[in-house]
C-alpha positions as CSV (number, residue, x, y, z in Angstrom):
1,X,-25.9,-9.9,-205.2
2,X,-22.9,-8.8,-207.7
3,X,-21.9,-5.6,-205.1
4,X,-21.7,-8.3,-202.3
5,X,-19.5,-10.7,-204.2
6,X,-17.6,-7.7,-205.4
7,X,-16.7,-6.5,-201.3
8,X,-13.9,-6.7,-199.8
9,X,-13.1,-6.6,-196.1
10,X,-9.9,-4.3,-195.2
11,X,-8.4,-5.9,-192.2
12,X,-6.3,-3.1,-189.6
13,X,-2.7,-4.4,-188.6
14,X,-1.9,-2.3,-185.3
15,X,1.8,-2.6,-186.8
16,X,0.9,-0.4,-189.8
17,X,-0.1,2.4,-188.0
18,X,2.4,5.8,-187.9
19,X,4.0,6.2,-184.4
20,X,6.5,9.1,-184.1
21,X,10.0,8.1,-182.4
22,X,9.8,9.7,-179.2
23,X,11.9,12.6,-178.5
24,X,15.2,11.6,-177.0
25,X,15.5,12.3,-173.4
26,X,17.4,15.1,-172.5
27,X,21.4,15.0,-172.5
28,X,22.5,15.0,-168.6
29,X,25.4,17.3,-169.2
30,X,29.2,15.7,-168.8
31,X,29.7,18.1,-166.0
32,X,26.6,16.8,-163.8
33,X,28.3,13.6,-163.0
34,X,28.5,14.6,-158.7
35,X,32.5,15.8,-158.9
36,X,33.2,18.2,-157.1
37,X,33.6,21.6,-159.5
38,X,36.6,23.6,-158.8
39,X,36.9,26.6,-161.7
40,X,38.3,30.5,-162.0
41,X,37.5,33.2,-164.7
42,X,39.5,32.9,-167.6
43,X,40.0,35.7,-170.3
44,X,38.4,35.1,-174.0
45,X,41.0,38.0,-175.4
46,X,42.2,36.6,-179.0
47,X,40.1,33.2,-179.5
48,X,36.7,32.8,-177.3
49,X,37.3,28.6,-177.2
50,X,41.2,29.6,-175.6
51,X,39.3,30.3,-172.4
52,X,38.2,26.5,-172.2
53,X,42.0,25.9,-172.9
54,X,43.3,27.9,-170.0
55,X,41.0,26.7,-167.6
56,X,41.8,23.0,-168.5
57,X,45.6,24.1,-168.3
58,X,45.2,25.3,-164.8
59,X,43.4,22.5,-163.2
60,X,40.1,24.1,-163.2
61,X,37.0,21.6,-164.5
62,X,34.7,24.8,-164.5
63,X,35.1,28.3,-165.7
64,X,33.3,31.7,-166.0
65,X,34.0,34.2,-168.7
66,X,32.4,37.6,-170.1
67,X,31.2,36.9,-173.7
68,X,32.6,40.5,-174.6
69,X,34.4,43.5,-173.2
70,X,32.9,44.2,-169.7
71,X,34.2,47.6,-169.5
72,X,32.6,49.4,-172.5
73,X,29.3,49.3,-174.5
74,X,29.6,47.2,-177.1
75,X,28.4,48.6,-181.1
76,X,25.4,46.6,-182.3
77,X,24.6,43.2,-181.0
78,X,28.1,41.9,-180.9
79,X,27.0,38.7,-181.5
80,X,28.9,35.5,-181.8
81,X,29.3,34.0,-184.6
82,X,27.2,30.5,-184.7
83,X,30.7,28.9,-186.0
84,X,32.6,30.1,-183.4
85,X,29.6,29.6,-180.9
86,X,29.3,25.5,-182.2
87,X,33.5,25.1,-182.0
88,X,33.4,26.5,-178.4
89,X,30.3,24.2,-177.1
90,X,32.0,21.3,-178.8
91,X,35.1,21.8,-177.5
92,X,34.2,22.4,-173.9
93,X,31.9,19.3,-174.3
94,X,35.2,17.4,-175.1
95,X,37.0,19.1,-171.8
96,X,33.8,17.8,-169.7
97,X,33.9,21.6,-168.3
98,X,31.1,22.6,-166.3
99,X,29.3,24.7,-164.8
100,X,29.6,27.2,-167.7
101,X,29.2,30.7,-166.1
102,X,29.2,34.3,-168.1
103,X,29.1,37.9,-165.8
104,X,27.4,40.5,-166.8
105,X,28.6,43.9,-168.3
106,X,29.6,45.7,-165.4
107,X,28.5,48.8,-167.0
108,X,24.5,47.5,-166.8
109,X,22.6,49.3,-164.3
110,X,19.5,48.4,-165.0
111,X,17.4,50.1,-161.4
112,X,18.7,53.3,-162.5
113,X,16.3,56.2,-162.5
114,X,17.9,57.9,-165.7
115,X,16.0,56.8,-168.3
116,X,19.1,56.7,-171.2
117,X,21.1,54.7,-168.9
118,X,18.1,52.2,-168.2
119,X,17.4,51.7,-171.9
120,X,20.6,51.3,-172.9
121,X,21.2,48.6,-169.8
122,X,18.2,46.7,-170.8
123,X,19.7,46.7,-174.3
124,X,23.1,45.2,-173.5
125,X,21.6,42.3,-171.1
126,X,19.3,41.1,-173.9
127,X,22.5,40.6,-175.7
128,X,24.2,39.2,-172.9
129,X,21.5,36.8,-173.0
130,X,21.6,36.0,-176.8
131,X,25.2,35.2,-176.2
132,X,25.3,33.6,-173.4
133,X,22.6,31.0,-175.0
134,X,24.9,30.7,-178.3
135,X,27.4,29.3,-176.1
136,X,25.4,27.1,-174.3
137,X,25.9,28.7,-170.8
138,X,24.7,26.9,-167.8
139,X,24.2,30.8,-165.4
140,X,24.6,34.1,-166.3
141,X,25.6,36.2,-163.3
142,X,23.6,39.4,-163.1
143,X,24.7,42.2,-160.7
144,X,21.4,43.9,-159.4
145,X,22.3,47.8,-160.1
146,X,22.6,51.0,-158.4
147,X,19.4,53.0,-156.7
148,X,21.4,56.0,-157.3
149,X,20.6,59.6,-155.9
150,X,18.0,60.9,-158.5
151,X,15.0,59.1,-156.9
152,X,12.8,60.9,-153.5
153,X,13.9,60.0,-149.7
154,X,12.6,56.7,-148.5
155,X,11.5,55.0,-152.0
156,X,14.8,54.8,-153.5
157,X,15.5,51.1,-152.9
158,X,12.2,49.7,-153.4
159,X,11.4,51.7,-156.8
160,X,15.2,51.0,-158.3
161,X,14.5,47.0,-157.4
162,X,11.4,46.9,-158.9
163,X,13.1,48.3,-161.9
164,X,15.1,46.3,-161.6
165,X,13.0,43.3,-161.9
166,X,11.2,45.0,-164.8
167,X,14.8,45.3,-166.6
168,X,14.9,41.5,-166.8
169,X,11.4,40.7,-167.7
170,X,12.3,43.0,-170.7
171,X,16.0,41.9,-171.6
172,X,14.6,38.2,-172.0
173,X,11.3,39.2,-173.5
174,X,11.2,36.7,-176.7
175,X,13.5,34.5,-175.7
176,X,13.8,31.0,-175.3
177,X,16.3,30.8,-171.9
178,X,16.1,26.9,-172.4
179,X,18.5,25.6,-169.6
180,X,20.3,28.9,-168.9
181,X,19.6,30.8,-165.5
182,X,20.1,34.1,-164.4
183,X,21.8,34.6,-161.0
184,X,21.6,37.5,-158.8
185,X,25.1,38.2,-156.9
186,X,24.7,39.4,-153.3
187,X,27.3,42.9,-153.3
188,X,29.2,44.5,-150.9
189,X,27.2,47.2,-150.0
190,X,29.5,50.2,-151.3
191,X,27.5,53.1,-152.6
192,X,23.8,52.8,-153.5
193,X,24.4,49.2,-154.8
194,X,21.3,46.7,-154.5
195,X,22.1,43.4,-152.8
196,X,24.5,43.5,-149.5
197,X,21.0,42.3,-148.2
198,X,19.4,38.5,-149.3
199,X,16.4,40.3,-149.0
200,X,16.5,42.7,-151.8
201,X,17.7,39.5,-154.1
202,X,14.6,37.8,-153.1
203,X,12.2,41.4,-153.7
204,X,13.7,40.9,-157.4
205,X,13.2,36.8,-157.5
206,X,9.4,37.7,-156.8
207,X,9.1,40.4,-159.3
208,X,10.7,38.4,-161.8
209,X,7.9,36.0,-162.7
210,X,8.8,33.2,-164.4
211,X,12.3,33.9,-165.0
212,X,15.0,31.1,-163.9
213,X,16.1,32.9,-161.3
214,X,18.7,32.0,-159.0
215,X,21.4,33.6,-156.8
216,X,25.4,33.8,-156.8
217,X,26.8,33.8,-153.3
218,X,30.2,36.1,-153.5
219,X,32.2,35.4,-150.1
220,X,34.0,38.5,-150.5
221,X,31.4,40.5,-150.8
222,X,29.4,38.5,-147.7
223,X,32.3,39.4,-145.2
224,X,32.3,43.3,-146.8
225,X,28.8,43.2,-146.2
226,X,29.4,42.0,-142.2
227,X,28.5,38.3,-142.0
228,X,31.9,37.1,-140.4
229,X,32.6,33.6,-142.4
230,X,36.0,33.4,-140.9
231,X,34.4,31.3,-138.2
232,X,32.0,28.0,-138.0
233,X,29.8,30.2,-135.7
234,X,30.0,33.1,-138.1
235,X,29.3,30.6,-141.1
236,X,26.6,28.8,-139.6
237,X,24.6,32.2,-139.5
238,X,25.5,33.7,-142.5
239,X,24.1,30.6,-144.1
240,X,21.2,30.6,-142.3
241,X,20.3,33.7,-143.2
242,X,21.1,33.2,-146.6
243,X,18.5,30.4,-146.5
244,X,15.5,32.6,-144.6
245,X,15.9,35.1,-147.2
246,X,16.3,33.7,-150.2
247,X,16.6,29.8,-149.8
248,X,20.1,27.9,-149.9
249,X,18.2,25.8,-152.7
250,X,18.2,28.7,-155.2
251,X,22.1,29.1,-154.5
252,X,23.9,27.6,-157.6
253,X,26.6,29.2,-157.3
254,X,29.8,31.0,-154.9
255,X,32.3,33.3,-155.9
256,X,35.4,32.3,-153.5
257,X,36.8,34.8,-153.2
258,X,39.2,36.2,-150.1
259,X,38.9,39.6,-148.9
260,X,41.8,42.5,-148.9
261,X,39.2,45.0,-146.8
262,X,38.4,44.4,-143.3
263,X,34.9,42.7,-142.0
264,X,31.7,45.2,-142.6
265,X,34.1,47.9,-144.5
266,X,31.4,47.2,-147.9
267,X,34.2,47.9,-149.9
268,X,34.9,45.3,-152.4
269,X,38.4,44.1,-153.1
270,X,39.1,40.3,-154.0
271,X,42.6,39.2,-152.8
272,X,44.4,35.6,-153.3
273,X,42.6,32.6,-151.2
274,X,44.0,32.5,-148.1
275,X,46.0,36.0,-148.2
276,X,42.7,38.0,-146.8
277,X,40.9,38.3,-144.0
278,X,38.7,35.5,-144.3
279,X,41.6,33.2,-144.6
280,X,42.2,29.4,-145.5
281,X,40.7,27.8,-142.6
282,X,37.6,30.2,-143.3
283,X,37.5,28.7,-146.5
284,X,38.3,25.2,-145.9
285,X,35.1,25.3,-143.9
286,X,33.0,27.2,-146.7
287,X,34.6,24.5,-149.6
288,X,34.0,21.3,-147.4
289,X,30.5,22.8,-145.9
290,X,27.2,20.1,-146.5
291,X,24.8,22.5,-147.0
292,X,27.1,23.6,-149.9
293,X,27.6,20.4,-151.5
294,X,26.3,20.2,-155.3
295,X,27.8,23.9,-156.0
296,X,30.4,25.3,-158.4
297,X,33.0,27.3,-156.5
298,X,35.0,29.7,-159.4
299,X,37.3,32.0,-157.9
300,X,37.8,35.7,-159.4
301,X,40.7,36.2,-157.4
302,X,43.8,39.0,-158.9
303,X,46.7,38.4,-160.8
304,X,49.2,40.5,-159.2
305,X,52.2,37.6,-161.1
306,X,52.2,34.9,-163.3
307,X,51.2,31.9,-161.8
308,X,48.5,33.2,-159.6
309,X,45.5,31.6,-161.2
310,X,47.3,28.3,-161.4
311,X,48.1,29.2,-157.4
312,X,44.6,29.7,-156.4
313,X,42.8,26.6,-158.5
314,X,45.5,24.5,-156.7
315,X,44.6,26.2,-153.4
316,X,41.2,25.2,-153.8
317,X,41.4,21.7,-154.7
318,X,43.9,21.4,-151.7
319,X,41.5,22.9,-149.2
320,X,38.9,19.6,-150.6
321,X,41.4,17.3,-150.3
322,X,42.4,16.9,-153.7
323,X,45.7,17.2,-155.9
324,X,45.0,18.4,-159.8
325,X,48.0,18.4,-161.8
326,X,47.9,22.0,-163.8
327,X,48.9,21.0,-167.8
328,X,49.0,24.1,-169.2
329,X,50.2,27.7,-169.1
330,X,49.9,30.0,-166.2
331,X,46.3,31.7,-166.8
332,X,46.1,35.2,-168.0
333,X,48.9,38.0,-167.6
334,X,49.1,40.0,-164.4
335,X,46.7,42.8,-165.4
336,X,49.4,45.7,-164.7
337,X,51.4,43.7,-167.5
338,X,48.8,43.9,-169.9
339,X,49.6,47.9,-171.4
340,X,52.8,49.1,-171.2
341,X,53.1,52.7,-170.1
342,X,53.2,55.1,-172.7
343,X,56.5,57.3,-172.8
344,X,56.0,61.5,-172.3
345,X,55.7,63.3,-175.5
346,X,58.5,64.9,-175.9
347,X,58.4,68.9,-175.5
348,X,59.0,71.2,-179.0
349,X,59.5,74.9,-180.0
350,X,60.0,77.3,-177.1
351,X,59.2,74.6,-174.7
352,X,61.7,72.3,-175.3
353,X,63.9,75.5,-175.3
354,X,62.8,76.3,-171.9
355,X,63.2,72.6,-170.4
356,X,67.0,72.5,-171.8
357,X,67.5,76.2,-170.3
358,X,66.3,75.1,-166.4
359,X,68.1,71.8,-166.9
360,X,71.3,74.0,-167.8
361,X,70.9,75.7,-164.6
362,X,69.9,72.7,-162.9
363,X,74.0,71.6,-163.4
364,X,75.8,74.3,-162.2
C-alpha cells in the first residue's frame, strides 16, 4: 500500500523529445541563376585568385584555368594550399563567376600502352582532381589520350579506351568528387588521338561506371574533325549526331573556338572568333542555338596582341545580343611576349679570333 502511494506517473511531452535540425538544403550556386555564361581561359601565373580578376576585367562571367603548369610534370602533389584554395572560392563567390572549369595536364595520356607513362598519367589526374575539388570546380576537362603505335593491328583503339576508362576509375579511386564532373573533350582527330568520334567518348562514359561523366564540345576541333558547323544544315547534323552518340544532355560544356585549318584537315589550331573558317555567322548560330541553351561557352582562342581576350569575350556577347563593358586589364600577354629571346653567346679564344678574321675580309 506504501509502494503505491509512493508512485509516481512520468508524463511524455512530444516537445521534449531531441530532433536534429535538418541539414540545410543545398546552396544553388550564384552562377545557376539562367544568364547566359559567356567566359575565356585566364592564366593563374603569380596569384591563383588573379585569374577570377582577369576574367571579371574582361567581361567574362565564367572562366577556365589549369590549376598548375600544363606543360610539365609537376614534383609531388602540388597541392594547393587550403588558404589559398578558401580566398579563391570566396572571392569568385563574390564575382558570381560560373561555371568554374580546370583542363587537364596536357601531358596525361592515360590509354597509353607504355606502362611508365600510364602510371605516371594516372598519378597527375588524381591530383588534378584533388585540386580541382580544393577550388571548388564545377568540370574538369579531360582529354581522352593517345592509342599510340605500341599496341597489335585492329585492337589499338578499343584496348587504349578501355584504358582509358580504367585510368579514371583509378585517378578518382577514394575520392569524394562531390559536385565536380569530369568532361571528355571530342579532338580533332590528328595522330592516334581518341575522340574525333562521339562514339569513342560514349565507349569511355560506359566504362566509367559511376563517374560524373560528361562531355566538352570543342567547335574547333568538330570542324577539324569534318562536321561543317559553318552552316545551319551542317549544324543541325553535327548536333544530331552529337546527341545519337553521346546525348546533347550530357553536353555541359563548348569550347568556341574558330578554326585557322581548313574543314576535315584534323589539325588543331584555334584562331580569333570570326577570323577562321567557321566564321561569325557560324557562330552566331552555334551561341544563339536552343538545343544549346543552359551551356557555358569559354573561348581558348590566341593572343597574338594585347587586347585579344578582351576582343573575343566582347565578340561573343555581341553575337548573343549583349554589350558587357570590360573593367579591367587586357587578359594575359601575347604568348610570343612572354620570354624574351636570349642573345648569342658570344664566341672566345681561337673562335672569336677566327669570327673577327672572316669579318676582316668580309670589308674589303
Amino acid at each position: 500500500m506504501a509502494d503505491e502511494q509512493q508512485r509516481v506517473d512520468l508524463l511524455f511531452d512530444d516537445s521534449d523529445e531531441y530532433r536534429p535540425e535538418p541539414p540545410p538544403a543545398p546552396e544553388i550556386p550564384a552562377w545557376k541563376d539562367g544568364s547566359r555564361r559567356i567566359g575565356i581561359h585566364t592564366s593563374i601565373a603569380g596569384d591563383i585568385s588573379g585569374a577570377l580578376e582577369l576574367a571579371h576585367g574582361l567581361g567574362a562571367n565564367a572562366l577556365q584555368i589549369f590549376s598548375a603548369s600544363p606543360r610539365m610534370w609537376t614534383r609531388g602533389a602540388s597541392r594547393i594550399s587550403e588558404a589559398d584554395a578558401a580566398r579563391f572560392r570566396a572571392r569568385r563567390k563574390e564575382l558570381r563567376l560560373g561555371p568554374l572549369v580546370i583542363h587537364d595536364n596536357y601531358l596525361i595520356n592515360m590509354a597509353s600502352a607504355n606502362p611508365v607513362l600510364r602510371a605516371r598519367s594516372v598519378q597527375a589526374f588524381h591530383h588534378e582532381l584533388v585540386r580541382a575539388m580544393a577550388l571548388g570546380a564545377d568540370y574538369l576537362v579531360v582529354h581522352p589520350g593517345c592509342c599510340g603505335t605500341d599496341r597489335g593491328p585492329g585492337r589499338g583503339m578499343d584496348e587504349a579506351i578501355a584504358a582509358a576508362a580504367q585510368g579514371l576509375r583509378q585517378a578518382a579511386r577514394g575520392l569524394k568528387l562531390g559536385d565536380l564532373q569530369l568532361l571528355l573533350e571530342n579532338m580533332a582527330g590528328q595522330g592516334t588521338s581518341i575522340g574525333s568520334k562521339f562514339g569513342e567518348l560514349r565507349a569511355i562514359i560506359d566504362a566509367c561506371g559511376e563517374l560524373p561523366m560528361g562531355v566538352c564540345v570543342d567547335t574547333a576541333h568538330l570542324f577539324a574533325a569534318g562536321w561543317d558547323i559553318r552552316t545551319e544544315a551542317g549544324l543541325e547534323k553535327a548536333l544530331a549526331d552529337i546527341d545519337a552518340a553521346v546525348g546533347l544532355d550530357r553536353v555541359r560544356l563548348i569550347h568556341v573556338n574558330d578554326s585557322k585549318t581548313p574543314l576535315g584537315s584534323r589539325v588543331d589550331r584555334h584562331e580569333h572568333i570570326g577570323k577562321g573558317k567557321i566564321g561569325l555567322a557560324g557562330f552566331a548560330r552555334i551561341l544563339n542555338h536552343p538545343l544549346l541553351a543552359g551551356r557555358a561557352f569559354i573561348a581558348e582562342t590566341p593572343i597574338d596582341k594585347p587586347g585579344d581576350d578582351r576582343k573575343n569575350v566582347a565578340t561573343l556577347w555581341k553575337l548573343i545580343g549583349q554589350v558587357v563593358v570590360a573593367t579591367g586589364e587586357d587578359g594575359m600577354k601575347p604568348r610570343k611576349a612572354l620570354g624574351k629571346k636570349r642573345p648569342a653567346p658570344k664566341a672566345s679564344g681561337a673562335k672569336a679570333r677566327k669570327g673577327k678574321a672572316r669579318a676582316a675580309k668580309a670589308g674589303k
